[in-house]
N, C-alpha and C positions, 0 to 999 in steps of 0.2 A: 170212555173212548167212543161208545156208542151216538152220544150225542154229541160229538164231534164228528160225523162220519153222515147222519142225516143231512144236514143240511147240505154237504158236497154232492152226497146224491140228488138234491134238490136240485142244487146250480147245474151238475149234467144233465137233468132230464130238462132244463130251462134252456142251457145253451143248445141242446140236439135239436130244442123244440125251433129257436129261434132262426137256426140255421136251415131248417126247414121250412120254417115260412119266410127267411128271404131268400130262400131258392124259388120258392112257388110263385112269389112274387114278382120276380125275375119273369120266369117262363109264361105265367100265364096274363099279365098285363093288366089284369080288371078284377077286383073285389077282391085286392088283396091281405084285407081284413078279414074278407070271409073265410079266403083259402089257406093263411097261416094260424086261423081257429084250427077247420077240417086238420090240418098235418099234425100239429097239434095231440086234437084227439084221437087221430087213427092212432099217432105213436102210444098216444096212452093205450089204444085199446091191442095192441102190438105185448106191451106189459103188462095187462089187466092177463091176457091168454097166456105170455110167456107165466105169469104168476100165477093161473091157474091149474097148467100143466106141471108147476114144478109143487104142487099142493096136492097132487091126487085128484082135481076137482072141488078142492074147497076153496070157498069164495073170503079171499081177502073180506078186513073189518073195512065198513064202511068208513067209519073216523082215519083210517090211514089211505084207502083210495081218494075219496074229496078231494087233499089236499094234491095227493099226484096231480091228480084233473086238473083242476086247478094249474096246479103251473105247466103242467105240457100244454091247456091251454093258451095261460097269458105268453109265454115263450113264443110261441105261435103269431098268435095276432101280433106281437112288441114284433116280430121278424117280418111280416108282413106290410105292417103300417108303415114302419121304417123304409123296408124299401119301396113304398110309393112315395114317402118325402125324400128320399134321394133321388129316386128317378124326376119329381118334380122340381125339386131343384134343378137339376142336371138340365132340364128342359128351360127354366128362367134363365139360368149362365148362358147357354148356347142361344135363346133368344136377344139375349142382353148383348151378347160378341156380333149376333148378325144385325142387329138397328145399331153397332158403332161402325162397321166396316160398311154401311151403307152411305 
């Protein structure tokens, strides 16, 4: 059952990551690759501390941290990217609707 149960905690930490960088996306308008990396990693580093603290101070194995990084990064950026190719879509249609109504 256990490895059954990984991998869902993978997809939440990937969907929270992703949701986060198309918020930041959203609100911050520029390098939005950069900024759903950053949310990303803080959210990791959010678990790296909640994981710390619930260890006494003992540092998670490196082979099992990586992989977190890893996807609360790419969740991040995939959240990010996306919403700069929605919003630049969104900017082609509305360009495309004002040169027919011209």
């Amino acid at each position: 059952k256990e490895s059954q149960i990984a991998p869902a905690v993978y997809a939440l930490y990937a969907i929270s990551c992703f949701a986060g960088g198309l918020l930041c996306g959203k609100a911050l308008r520029t390098r939005r690759f950069f900024w759903g990396l950053l949310t990303g990693v803080l959210y990791f580093l959010a678990l790296f501390t909640a994981s710390l603290l619930l260890r006494h101070g003992q540092v998670p194995e490196l082979s099992r941290m990586l992989p977190v990084l890893a996807c609360c990064a790419a969740g991040g950026m995939a959240g990010g990217i996306l919403r700069g190719i929605v919003i630049t879509l969104g900017n082609i249609h509305s360009d495309v609707n004002q040169s027919r109504s011209t």
